[in-house]
C-alpha positions as CSV (number, residue, x, y, z in Angstrom):
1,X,-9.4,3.0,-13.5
2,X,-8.4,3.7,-16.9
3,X,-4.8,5.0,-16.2
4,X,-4.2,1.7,-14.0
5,X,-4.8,0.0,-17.4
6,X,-1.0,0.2,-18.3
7,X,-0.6,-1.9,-15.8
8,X,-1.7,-5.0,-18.2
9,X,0.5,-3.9,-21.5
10,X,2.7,-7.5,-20.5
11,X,-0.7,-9.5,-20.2
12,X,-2.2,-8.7,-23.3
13,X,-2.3,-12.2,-25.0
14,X,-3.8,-13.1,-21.3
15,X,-5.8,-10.2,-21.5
16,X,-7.3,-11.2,-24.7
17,X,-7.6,-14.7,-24.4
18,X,-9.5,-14.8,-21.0
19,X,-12.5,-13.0,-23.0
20,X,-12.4,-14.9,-26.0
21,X,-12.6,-18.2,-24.7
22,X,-15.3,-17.2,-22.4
23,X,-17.4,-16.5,-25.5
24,X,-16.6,-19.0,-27.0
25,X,-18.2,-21.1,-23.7
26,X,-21.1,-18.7,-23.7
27,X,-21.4,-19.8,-27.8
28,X,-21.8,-23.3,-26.6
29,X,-24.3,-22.1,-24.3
30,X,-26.7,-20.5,-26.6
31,X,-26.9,-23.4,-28.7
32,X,-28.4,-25.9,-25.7
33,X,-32.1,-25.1,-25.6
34,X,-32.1,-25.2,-29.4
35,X,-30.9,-28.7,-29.0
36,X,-33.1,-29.3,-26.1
37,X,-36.1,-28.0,-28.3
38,X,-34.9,-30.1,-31.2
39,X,-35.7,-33.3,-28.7
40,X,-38.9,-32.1,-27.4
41,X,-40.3,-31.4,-30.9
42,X,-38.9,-34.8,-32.3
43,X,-40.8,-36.5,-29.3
44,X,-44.1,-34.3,-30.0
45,X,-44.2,-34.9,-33.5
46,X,-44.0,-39.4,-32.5
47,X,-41.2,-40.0,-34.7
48,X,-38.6,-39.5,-32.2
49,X,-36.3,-42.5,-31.9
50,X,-34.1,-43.6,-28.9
51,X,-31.3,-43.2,-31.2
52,X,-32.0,-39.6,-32.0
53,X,-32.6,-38.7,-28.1
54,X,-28.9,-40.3,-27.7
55,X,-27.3,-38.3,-30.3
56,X,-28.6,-35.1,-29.3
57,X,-27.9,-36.0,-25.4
58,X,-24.2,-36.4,-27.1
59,X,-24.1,-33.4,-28.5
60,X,-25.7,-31.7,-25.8
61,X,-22.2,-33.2,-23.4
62,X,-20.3,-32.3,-26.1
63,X,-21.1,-29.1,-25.5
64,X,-20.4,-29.0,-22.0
65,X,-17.5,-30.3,-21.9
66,X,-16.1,-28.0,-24.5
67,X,-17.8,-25.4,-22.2
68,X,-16.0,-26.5,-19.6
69,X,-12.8,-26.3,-21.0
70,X,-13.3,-23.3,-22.4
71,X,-14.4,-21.6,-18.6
72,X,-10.8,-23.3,-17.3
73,X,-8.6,-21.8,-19.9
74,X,-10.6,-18.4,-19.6
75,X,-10.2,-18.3,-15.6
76,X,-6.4,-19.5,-15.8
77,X,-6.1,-16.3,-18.4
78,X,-8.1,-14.0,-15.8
79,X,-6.2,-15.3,-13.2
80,X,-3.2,-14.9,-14.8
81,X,-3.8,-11.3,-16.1
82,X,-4.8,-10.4,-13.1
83,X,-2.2,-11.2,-10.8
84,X,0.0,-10.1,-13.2
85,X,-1.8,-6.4,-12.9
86,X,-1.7,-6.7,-9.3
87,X,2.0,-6.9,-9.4
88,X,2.9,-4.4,-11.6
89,X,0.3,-1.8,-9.8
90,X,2.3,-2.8,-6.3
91,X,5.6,-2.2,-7.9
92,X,4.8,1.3,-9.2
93,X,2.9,2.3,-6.2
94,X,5.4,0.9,-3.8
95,X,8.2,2.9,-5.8
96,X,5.9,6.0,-5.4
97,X,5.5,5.9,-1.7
98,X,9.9,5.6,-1.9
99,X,10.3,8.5,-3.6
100,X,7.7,11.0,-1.5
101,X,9.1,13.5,0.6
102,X,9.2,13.0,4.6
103,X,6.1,14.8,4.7
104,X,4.2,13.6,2.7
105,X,4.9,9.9,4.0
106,X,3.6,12.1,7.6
107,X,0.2,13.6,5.8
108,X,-0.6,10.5,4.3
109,X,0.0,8.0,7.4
110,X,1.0,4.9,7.4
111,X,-2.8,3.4,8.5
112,X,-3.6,4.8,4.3
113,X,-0.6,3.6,2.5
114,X,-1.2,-0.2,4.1
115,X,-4.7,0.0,2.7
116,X,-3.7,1.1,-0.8
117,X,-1.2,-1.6,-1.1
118,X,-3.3,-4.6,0.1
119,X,-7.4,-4.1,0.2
120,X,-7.3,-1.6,-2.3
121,X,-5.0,-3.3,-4.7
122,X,-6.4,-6.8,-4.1
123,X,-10.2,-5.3,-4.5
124,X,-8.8,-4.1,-8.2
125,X,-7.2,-7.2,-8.7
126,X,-10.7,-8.6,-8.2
127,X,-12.1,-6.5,-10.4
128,X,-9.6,-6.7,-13.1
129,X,-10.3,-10.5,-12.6
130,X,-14.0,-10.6,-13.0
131,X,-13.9,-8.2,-15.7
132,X,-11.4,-10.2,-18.2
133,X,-14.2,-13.2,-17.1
134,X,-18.1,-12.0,-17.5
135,X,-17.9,-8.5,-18.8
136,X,-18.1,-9.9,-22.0
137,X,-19.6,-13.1,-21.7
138,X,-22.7,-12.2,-19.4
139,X,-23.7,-9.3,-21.8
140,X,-23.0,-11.2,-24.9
141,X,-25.6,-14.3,-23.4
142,X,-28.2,-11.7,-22.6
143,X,-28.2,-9.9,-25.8
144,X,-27.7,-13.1,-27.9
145,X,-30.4,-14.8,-25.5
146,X,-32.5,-11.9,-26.9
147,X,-31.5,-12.2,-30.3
148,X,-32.3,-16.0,-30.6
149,X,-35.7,-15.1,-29.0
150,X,-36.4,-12.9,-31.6
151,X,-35.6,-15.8,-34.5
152,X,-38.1,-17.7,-32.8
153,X,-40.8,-15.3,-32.2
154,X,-40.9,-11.8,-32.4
155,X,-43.4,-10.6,-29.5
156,X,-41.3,-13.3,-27.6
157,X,-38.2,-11.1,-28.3
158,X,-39.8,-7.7,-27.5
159,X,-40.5,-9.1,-23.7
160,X,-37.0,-10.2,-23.8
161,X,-36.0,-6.7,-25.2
162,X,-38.3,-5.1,-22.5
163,X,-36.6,-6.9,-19.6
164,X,-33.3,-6.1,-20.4
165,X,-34.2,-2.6,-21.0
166,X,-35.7,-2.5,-17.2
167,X,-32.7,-4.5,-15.9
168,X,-30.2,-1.9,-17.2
169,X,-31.9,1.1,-15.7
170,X,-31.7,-0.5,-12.0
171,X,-28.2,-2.0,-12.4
172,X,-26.4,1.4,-13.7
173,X,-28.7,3.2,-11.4
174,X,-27.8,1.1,-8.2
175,X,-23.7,1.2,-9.2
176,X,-23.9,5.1,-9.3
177,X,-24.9,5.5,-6.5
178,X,-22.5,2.8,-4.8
179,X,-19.3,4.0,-5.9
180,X,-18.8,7.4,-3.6
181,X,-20.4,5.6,-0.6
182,X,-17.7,2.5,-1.5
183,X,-15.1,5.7,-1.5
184,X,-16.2,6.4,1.8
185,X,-16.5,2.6,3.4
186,X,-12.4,2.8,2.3
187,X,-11.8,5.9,4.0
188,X,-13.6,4.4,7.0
189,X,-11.9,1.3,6.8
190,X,-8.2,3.5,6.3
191,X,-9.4,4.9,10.3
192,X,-9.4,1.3,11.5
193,X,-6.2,0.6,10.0
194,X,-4.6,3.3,11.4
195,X,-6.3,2.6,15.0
196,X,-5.1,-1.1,14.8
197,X,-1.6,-0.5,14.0
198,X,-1.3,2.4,16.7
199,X,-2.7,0.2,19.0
200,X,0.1,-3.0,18.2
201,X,2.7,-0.4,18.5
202,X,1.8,1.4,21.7
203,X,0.8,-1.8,23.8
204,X,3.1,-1.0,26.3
205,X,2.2,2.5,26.8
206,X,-1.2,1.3,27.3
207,X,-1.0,-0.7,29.5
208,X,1.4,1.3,31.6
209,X,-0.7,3.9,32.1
210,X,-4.3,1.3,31.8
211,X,-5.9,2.9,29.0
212,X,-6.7,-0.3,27.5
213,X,-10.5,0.3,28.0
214,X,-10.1,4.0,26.2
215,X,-8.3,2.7,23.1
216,X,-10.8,-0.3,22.9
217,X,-13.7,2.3,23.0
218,X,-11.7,4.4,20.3
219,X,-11.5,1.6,18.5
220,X,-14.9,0.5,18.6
221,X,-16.1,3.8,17.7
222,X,-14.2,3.5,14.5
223,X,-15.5,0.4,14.1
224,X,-18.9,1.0,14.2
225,X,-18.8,4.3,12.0
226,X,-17.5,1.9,9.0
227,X,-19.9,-1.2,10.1
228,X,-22.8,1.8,9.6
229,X,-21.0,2.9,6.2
230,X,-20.6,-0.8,5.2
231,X,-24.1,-1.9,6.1
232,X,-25.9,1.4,4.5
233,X,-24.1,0.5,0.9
234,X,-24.6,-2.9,1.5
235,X,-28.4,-2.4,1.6
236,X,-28.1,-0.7,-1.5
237,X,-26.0,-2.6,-3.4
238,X,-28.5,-5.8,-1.8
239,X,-31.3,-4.7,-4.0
240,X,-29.4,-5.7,-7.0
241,X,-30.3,-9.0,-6.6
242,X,-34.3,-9.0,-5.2
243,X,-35.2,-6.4,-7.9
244,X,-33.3,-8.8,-10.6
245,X,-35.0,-11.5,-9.8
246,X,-38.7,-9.7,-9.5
247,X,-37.7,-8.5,-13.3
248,X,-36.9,-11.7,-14.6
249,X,-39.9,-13.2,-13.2
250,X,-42.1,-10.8,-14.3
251,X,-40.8,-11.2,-17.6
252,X,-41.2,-14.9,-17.6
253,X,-44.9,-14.9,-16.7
254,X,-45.5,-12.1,-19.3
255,X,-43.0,-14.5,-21.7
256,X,-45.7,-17.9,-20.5
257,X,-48.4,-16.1,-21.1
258,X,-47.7,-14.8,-24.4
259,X,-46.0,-18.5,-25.5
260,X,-49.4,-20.0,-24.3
261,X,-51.6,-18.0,-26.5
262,X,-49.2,-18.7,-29.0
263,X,-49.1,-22.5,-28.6
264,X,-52.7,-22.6,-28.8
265,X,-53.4,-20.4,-31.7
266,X,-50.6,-23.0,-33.5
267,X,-47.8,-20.0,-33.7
268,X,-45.1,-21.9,-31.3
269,X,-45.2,-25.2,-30.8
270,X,-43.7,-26.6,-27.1
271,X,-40.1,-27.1,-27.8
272,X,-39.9,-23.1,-29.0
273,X,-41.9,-22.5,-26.0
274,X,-38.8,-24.3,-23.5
275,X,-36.3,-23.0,-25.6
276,X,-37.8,-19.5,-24.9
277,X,-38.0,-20.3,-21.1
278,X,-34.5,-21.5,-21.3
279,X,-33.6,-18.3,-22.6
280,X,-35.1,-16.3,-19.8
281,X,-33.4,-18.6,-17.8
282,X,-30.2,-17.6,-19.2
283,X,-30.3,-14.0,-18.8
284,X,-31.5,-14.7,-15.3
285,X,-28.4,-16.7,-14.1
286,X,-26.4,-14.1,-16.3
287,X,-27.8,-11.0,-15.1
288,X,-27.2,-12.5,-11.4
289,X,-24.0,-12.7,-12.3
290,X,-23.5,-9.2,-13.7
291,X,-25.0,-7.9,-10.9
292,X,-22.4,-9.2,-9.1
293,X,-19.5,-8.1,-11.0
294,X,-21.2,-4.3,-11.2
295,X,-21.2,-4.7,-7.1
296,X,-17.0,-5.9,-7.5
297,X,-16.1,-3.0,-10.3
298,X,-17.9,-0.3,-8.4
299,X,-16.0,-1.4,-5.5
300,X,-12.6,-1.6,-7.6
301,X,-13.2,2.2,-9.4
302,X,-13.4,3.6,-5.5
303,X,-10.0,1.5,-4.6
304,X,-8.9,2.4,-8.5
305,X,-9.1,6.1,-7.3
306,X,-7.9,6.2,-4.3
307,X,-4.7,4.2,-5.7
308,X,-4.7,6.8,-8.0
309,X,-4.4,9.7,-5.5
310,X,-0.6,8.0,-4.7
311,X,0.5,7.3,-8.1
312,X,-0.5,11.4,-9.5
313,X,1.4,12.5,-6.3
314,X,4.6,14.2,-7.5
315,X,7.4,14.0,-4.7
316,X,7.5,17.5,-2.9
317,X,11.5,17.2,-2.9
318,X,13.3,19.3,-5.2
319,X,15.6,16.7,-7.3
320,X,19.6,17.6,-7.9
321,X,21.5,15.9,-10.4
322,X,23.8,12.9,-9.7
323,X,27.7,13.7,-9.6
324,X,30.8,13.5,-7.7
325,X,30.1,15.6,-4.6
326,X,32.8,16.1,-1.3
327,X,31.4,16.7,2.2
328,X,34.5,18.3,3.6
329,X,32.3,21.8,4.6
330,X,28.8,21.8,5.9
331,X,27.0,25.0,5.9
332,X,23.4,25.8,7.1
333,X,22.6,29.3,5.6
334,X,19.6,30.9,7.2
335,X,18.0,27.4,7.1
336,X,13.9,27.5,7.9
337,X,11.3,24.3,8.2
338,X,7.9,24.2,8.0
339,X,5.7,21.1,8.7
340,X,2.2,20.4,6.2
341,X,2.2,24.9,6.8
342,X,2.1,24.7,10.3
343,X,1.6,28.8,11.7
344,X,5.2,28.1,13.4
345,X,8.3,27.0,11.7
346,X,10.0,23.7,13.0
347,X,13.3,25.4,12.2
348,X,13.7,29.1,12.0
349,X,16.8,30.5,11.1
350,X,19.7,28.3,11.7
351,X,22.9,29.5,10.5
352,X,26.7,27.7,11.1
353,X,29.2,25.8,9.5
354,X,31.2,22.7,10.0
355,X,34.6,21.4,9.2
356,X,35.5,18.5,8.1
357,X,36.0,15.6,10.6
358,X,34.5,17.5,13.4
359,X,32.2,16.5,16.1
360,X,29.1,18.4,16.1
361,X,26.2,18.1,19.2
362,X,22.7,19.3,18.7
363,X,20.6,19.4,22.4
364,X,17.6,21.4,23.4
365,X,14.3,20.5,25.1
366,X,11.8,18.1,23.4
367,X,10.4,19.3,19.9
368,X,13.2,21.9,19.7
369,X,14.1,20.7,16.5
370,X,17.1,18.9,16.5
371,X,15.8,15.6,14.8
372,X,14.5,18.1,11.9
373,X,17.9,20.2,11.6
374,X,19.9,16.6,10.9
375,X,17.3,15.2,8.6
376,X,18.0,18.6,6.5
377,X,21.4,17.0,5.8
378,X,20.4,14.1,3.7
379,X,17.8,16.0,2.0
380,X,14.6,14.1,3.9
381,X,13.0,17.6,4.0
382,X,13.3,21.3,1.9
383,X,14.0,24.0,3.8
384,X,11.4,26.6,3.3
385,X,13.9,29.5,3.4
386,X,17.9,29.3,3.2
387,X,20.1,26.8,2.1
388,X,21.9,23.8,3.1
389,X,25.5,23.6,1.5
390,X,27.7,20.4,1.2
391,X,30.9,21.9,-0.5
392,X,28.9,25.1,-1.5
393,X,26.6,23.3,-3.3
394,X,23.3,23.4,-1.9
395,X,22.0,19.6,-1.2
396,X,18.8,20.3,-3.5
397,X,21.4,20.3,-6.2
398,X,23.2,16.7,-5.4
399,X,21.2,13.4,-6.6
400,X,19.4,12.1,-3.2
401,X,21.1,9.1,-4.0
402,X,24.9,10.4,-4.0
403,X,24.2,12.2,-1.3
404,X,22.5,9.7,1.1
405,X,25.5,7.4,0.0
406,X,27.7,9.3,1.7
407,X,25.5,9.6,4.7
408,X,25.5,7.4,7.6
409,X,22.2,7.9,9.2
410,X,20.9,6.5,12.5
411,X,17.8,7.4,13.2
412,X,15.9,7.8,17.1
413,X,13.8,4.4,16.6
414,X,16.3,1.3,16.0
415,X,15.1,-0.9,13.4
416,X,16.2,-3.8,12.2
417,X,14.7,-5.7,9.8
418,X,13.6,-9.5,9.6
419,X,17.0,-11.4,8.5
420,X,20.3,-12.7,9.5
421,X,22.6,-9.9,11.3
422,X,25.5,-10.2,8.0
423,X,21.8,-9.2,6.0
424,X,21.1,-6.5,8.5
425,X,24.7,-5.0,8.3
426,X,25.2,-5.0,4.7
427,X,22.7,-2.6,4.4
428,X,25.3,-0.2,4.4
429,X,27.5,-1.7,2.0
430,X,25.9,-4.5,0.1
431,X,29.2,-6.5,-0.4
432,X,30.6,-5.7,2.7
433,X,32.9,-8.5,4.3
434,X,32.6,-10.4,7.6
435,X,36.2,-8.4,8.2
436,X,34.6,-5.3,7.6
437,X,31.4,-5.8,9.7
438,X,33.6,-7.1,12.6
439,X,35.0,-4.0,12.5
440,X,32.0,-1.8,12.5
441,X,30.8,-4.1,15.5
442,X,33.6,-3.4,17.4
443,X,33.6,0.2,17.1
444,X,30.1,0.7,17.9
445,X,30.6,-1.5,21.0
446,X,28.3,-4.6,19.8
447,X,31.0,-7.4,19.8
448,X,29.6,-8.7,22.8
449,X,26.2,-9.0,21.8
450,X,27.6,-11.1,18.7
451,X,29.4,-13.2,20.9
452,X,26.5,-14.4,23.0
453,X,24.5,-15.5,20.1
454,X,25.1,-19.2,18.8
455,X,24.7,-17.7,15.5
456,X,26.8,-15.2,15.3
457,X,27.0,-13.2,12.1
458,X,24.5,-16.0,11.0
459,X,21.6,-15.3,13.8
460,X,18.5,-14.6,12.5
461,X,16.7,-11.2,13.6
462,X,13.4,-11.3,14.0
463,X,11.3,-8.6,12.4
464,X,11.8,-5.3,14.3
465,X,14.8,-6.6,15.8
466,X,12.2,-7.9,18.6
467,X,14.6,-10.7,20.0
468,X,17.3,-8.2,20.8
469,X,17.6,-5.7,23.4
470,X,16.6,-1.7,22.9
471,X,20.8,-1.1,23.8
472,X,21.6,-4.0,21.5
473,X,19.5,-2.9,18.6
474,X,20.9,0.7,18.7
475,X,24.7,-0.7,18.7
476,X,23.9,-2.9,15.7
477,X,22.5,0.1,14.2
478,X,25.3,2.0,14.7
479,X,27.8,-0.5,13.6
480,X,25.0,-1.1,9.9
481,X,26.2,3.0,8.9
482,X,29.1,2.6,10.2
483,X,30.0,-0.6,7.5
484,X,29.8,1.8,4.5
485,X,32.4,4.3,6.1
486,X,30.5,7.8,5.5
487,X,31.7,10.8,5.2
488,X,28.6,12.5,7.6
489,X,27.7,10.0,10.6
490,X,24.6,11.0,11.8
491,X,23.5,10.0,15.3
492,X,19.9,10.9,16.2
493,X,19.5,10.2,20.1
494,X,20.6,6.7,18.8
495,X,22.3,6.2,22.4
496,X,19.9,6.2,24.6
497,X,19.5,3.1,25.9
498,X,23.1,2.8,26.2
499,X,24.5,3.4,29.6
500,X,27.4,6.0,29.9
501,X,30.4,3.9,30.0
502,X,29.2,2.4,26.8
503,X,28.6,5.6,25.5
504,X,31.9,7.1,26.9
505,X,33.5,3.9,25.0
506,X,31.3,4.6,21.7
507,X,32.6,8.2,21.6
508,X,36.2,7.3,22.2
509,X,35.8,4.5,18.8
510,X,34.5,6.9,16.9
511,X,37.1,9.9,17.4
512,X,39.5,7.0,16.1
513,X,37.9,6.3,13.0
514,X,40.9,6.5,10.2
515,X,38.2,8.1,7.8
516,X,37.5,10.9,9.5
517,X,34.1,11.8,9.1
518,X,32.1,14.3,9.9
519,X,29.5,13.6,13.2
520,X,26.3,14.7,14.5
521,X,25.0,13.8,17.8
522,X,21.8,14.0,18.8
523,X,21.2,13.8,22.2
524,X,19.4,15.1,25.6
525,X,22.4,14.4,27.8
526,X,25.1,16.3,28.0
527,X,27.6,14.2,28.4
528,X,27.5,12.1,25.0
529,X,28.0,15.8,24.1
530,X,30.4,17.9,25.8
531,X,34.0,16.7,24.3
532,X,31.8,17.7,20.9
533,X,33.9,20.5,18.7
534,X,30.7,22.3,18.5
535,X,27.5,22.1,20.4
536,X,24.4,23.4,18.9
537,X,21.2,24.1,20.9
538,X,18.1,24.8,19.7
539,X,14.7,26.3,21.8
540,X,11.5,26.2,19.9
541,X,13.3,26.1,16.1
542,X,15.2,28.7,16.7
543,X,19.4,28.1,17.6
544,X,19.8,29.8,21.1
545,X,23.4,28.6,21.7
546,X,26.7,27.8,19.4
547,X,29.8,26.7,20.7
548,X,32.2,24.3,23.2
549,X,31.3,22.8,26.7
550,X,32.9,25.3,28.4
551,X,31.7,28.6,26.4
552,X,28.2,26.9,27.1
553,X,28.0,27.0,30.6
554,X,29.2,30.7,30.3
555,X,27.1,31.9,28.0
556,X,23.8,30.0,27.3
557,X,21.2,29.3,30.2
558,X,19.1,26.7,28.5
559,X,22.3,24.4,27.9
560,X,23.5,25.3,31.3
561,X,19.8,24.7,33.0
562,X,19.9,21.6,31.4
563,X,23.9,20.4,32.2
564,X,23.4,21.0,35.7
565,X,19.9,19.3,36.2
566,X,21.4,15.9,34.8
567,X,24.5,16.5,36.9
568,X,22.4,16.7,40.0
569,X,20.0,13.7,39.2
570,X,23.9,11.7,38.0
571,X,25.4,12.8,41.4
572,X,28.4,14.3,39.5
């Protein structure tokens, strides 16, 4: 928790005043059973007048009004400061999870990163919160509840001193023990997270093949393990409040008890007496209070830790230094991958170049690799072994951020995002004109899908692209790279929905390009493929086939095996 404390260097003042102003209520506080005793003795003694009772009634508003004031301008502080720290903390941890490497982003999961940014970061938020608001304030009316107990009588203040004593022992005992089981309610809750969103996502697939009963057992069972986790640290951290109160009410009999002896030996007359209870009182409502807060910061160190894991993660990917960098030769030079050290390579020893403005294809069977071999080009993973040269210069050399700009990158999954299409399209080139995107549109053979919206450039996309078609959201995404003009256009399978005389027409616009770039294309047919100036094709990792259409069929049996099975189910 301490290192997330930079996190409120532009909320000091807030930081500071939240605190103060709560002591400065709790002050107020203090000072109301003196008052109240003040009344009682006046009355006991018989020379109390109406008019006295009034004035100290006054006072006694006084003070809770400036009380009250005092709590408002410390919780807008808190509030304030807190938010404020929230922010920040997302910012940072947001930009973190940007700069990891592919895999990391896969050995995290998305399920864990969702829950660091929202019930982790809002359960420090809460902490931050009630920290700024009672960490001072409930310790500072229990001690000075003591100490005023002690200015009126001293065997008063030892059962005071006693209690508090007893009451520190079971709340730092109790939060000790609370904060790895609160660790491990948030690991429990990251399962769930991940179950839920896997189950959104997949609906269709469950349904297809009716396992909805499975994944709701699955679920379930996830769900139970972190009710059990939940309700065992709940039990513990619920005997903060029952063994609070039996301490406090012990100590007030044993605090009656000695006050009545007192009283009648003529030591403490009744108004001490009730300003002693009121004390006890105090610490009661106080301690109540902190046990709370120790319940809400145990909680936040568990989230503070795990938030923590993210933000000391240093990105796997080896940085290169911004710079003015070509792509006119592309050369992969004995290139292995290896996923999280995985026993087998995802890539093992891919070697061949590529020319400027040629067409490259990369087939093979599913997990063969290809997806991996083109993420390789914008530096989304590090080879393990071998290079990967741009212009001779190895890509772990170029700034990711020169090098992706050059890149046009669609990946398997279409996404667009929540927004207008001109929003979705000037992703690729932020001041991109509607000339500009027409033209992209055009070439990646998405006109007509502008032209039946009322909207046009204008219509709004709903998050995910869910009110367009799985064809129409690959063309868009096409046409979104194809706005910045990159020098490498990378396709990954990003035409399969599309049927082939789209795709014929796709190929054909993109051979005219004035630009030239260079182009990879993913795919599992062979036709999106065969005009290609070089065809790649990968078996297990490993490149088991290099060359044209033609040599193809001559030479490799995998590419052939798989030519002529779509040729037979195509009935060409």
């Amino acid at each position: 928790m301490r290192k997330l404390l930079k996190y409120l260097k532009n909320y000091k003042v807030q930081s500071v005043l939240a605190p103060l102003f709560k002591l400065l209520e709790a002050s107020f506080e203090l000072f109301v059973p003196l008052v109240v005793s003040a009344i009682i003795n006046e009355i006991d003694a018989g020379n109390g007048s109406t008019s006295y009772v009034v004035y100290a009634c006054l006072i006694l508003v006084a003070l809770g009004v400036v009380g009250l004031i005092s709590a408002v301008a410390a919780q807008y502080f808190a509030a304030k400061a807190a938010v404020g720290f929230s922010k920040e903390l997302r910012h940072d941890l947001f930009d973190k999870m940007q700069s990891l490497s592919y895999s990391q982003i896969d050995n995290l999961g998305t399920g864990k990163m969702i829950t660091r940014m929202t019930s982790d970061v809002n359960q420090v938020q809460s902490g931050v919160n009630l920290v700024l608001r009672l960490f001072m304030r409930s310790p500072f009316i229990v001690f000075g509840a003591m100490i005023m107990a002690f200015l009126i009588d001293v065997a008063a203040g030892g059962v005071f001193a006693i209690a508090i004593a007893v009451l520190c022992a079971v709340v730092f005992g109790i939060m000790l023990i609370s904060i790895p089981l609160y660790k491990r309610v948030q690991g429990d809750l990251d399962k769930v997270t991940v179950a839920t969103r896997e189950t959104l996502t997949g609906a269709r697939v469950l349904r297809a093949f009716c396992k909805e009963e499975d994944e709701v057992a699955s679920y379930n069972k996830k769900n139970a393990e972190l009710t059990k986790s939940q309700r065992f640290v709940g039990k513990i951290s619920a005997l903060m409040n029952p063994l609070t109160y039996a301490i406090i009410n012990a100590a007030i009999i044993a605090l009656m008890y000695t006050g009545a002896i007192k009283f009648n030996a003529g030591s403490l007359d009744r108004g001490q007496v009730v300003a002693l209870y009121n004390y006890m009182s105090q610490i009661l409502i106080e301690l109540i209070k902190l046990a709370n807060l120790i319940i809400t910061v145990t909680k936040s160190f568990a989230c503070a830790g795990r938030i923590n894991e993210i933000l000391d993660m240093q990105p796997s990917l080896i940085k290169g230094a911004s710079g003015a960098y070509g792509a006119s030769f592309i050369e992969f030079k004995n290139v292995s991958v290896n996923y999280g050290n995985a026993s087998v390579n995802a890539l093992d020893g891919i070697n061949f170049t590529v020319e400027r403005g040629q067409t490259v294809g990369i087939i093979g069977g599913t997990g063969a690799g290809k997806t991996t071999l083109v993420n390789m080009l914008p530096h989304f993973y590090d080879a393990k072994e071998g290079e990967v040269l741009i212009d001779g210069v190895n890509v772990n050399a170029i700034g990711d951020e020169t090098l992706r700009g050059k890149c046009g990158i669609v990946p398997q999954r279409a996404v667009l995002f929540k927004g207008t299409v001109r929003e979705n399209m000037q992703w690729g080139l932020n001041d991109a004109s509607d000339e500009q995107i027409f033209t992209a549109i055009e070439t990646a053979q998405a006109a007509d899908v502008i032209k039946v919206k009322e909207g046009g450039l204008d219509e709004m996309v709903e998050q995910g692209g869910k009110n367009f078609s799985g064809g129409q959201r690959q063309r868009l995404t096409i046409a979104r790279a194809l706005v910045k003009k990159p020098e490498i256009l990378i396709l990954d399978d990003s035409a399969s929905a599309l049927d082939y005389a789209t795709d014929a027409k796709l190929r054909q616009s993109l051979k005219k390009l004035d630009y030239n770039p260079t182009v990879f294309i993913v795919s599992q047919r062979t036709s999106s493929i065969r005009h290609a100036d070089k065809i790649i094709v990968l078996d297990g990792g490993k490149m088991v086939g290099s060359g044209t259409h033609e040599e193809l069929l001559k030479t490799c049996d995998i590419y052939r095996e798989i030519h002529y099975s779509q040729f037979e189910k195509e009935g060409a």
